[in-house]
C-alpha positions as CSV (number, residue, x, y, z in Angstrom):
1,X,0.0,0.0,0.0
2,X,1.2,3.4,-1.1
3,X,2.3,6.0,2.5
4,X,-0.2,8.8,0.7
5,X,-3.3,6.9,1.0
6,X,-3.0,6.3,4.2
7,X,-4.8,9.5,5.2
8,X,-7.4,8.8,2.5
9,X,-8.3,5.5,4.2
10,X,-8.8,6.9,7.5
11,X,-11.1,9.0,6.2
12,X,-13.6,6.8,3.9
13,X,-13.4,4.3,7.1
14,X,-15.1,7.1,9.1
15,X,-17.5,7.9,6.6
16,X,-18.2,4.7,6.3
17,X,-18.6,3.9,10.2
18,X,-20.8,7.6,10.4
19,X,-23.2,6.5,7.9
20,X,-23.2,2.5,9.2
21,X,-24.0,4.2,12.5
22,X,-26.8,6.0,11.4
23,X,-28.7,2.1,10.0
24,X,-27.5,0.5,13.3
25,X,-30.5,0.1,15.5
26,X,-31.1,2.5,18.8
27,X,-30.7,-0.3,21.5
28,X,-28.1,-2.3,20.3
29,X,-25.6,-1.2,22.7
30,X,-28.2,-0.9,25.6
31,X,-26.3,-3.1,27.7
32,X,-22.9,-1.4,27.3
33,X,-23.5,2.2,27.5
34,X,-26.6,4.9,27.0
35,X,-24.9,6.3,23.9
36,X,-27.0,5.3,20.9
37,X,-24.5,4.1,17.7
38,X,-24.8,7.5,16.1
39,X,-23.5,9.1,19.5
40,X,-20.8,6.7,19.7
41,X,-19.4,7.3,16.7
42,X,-19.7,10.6,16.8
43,X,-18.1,11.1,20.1
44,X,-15.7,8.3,20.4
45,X,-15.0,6.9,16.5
46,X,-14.9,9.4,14.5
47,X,-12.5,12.0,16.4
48,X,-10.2,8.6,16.9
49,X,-10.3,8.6,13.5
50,X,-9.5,12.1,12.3
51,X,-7.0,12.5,14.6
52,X,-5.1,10.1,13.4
53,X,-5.9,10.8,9.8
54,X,-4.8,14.6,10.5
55,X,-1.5,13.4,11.9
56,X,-0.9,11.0,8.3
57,X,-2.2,14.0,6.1
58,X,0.5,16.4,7.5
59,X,3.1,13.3,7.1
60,X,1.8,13.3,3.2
61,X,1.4,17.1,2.9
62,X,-2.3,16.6,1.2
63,X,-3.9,19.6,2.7
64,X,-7.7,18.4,1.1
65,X,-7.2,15.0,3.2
66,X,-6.0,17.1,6.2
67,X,-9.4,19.1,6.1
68,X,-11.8,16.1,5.2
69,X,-10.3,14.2,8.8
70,X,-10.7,17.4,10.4
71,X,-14.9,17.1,9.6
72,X,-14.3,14.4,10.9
73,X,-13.4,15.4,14.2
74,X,-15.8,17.6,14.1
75,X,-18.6,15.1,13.1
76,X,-20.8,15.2,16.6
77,X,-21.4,19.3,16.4
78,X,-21.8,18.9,12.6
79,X,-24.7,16.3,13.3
80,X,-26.0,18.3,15.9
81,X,-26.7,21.0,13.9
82,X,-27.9,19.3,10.5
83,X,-30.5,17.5,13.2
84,X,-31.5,20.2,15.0
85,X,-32.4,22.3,12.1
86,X,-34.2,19.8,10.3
87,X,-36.8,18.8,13.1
């Protein structure tokens, strides 16, 4: 695997856990925690994610990756405000 897609990865693989999340039935982790999947990926996943992703993106100088992992840090405010303004 090439060093500059590294950042790319990390990226599409929170994308893809975001929008998994968002299928994933309320009560699945019930048992676990009182997070929902969409709140746990948001909080806990996601910034994981784009923190690391950040971190590669600077190693591969690709400013647009370094910006996309950074949404995703940001992902639980985003969410929060795309949901509160369409109820």
């Amino acid at each position: 695997m090439k060093r500059n897609k590294i950042s790319m990865l990390i990226f599409m693989l929170g994308l893809f856990v975001l929008i998994i999340s968002y299928f994933i039935p309320t009560n699945t982790f019930e048992a676990y925690t009182n997070l929902r999947p969409l709140g746990m990926s948001t909080l806990i996943i996601c910034p994981i994610l784009g923190i690391g992703g950040v971190l590669f993106a600077i190693r591969e100088k690709s400013l647009v990756y370094a910006l996309a992992n950074i949404l995703l840090i940001l992902a639980f405010p985003i969410v929060m405000f795309i949901g509160y303004n369409l109820v």
